[in-house]
C-alpha positions, -999 to +999 in steps of 0.1 A: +115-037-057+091-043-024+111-059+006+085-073+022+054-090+014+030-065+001-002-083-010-019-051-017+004-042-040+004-080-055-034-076-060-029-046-076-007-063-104-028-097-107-062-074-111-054-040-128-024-047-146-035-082-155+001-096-145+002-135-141+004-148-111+037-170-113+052-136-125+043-115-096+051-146-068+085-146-087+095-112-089+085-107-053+102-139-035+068-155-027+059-190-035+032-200-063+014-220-043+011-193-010+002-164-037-028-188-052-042-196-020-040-162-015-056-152-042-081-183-041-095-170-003-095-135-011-113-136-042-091-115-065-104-109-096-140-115-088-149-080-086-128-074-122-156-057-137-162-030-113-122-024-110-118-019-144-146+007-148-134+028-115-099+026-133-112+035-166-129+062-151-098+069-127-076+072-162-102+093-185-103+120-150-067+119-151-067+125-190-087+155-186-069+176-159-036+168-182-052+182-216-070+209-194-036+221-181-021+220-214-046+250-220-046+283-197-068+281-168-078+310-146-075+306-107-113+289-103-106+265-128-076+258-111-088+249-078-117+227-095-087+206-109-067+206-078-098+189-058-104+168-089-067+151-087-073+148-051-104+129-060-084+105-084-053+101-059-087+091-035-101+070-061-070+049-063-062+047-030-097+035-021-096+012-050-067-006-039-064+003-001-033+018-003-021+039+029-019+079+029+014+089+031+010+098+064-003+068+068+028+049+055+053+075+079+030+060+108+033+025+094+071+027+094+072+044+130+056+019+145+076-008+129+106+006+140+090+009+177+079-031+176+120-039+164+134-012+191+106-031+216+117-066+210+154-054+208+149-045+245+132-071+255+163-094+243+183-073+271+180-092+306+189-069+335+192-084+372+184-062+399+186-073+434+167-053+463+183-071+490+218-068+495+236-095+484+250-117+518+277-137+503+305-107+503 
């Protein structure tokens, strides 16, 4: 299960999977009401029709690199479905604007360099120039 709030991945469920959406607010910690507005402003489901063709089209591409490597396939063949699950993986990515992986390492990096940034800034250090006359 997600820790954070990942709307992306909440539009996913609500428009591919067809998930309702007091399910997907309660499985991940977000209120009904937040998720609706959310989903009110954003337009999800609007674009249904088009989603469901690129993942129907997504799914029979997938369908026919697996029974094509259930056969034997010669090194050309092979690289033509290599690029053709790259194109899927893009497909889906695209679809729902999920990050690259590198993408996602980045994400995370930076995130750790915000929380390292505010930890620091937490820290008060007093430095005097002039020396200090009361001794």
């Amino acid at each position: 299960m997600r820790t954070r709030k990942d709307y992306t991945y909440m539009k996913y469920e609500f428009e591919v999977l067809g998930r309702k959406a007091c399910d997907i607010a309660a499985e991940h910690s977000v209120s009904l009401a937040a998720l609706e507005k959310k989903i009110y402003s954003e337009g999800w489901g609007s674009d249904n029709r088009c989603m469901e063709r690129l993942v129907r089209i997504s799914d029979k591409l997938e369908s026919s690199i697996e029974s094509t490597l259930e056969e034997s396939v010669d090194i050309k063949s092979f690289k033509e479905l290599t690029a053709a699950i790259k194109d899927a993986v893009a497909i889906r990515r695209n679809l729902f604007r999920l990050p690259t992986q590198a993408e996602e390492f980045e994400q995370k990096i930076s995130a750790k360099k915000l929380e390292a940034g505010e930890e620091s800034e937490k820290k008060l250090t007093v430095e005097f120039s002039v020396p200090d006359y009361c001794e």
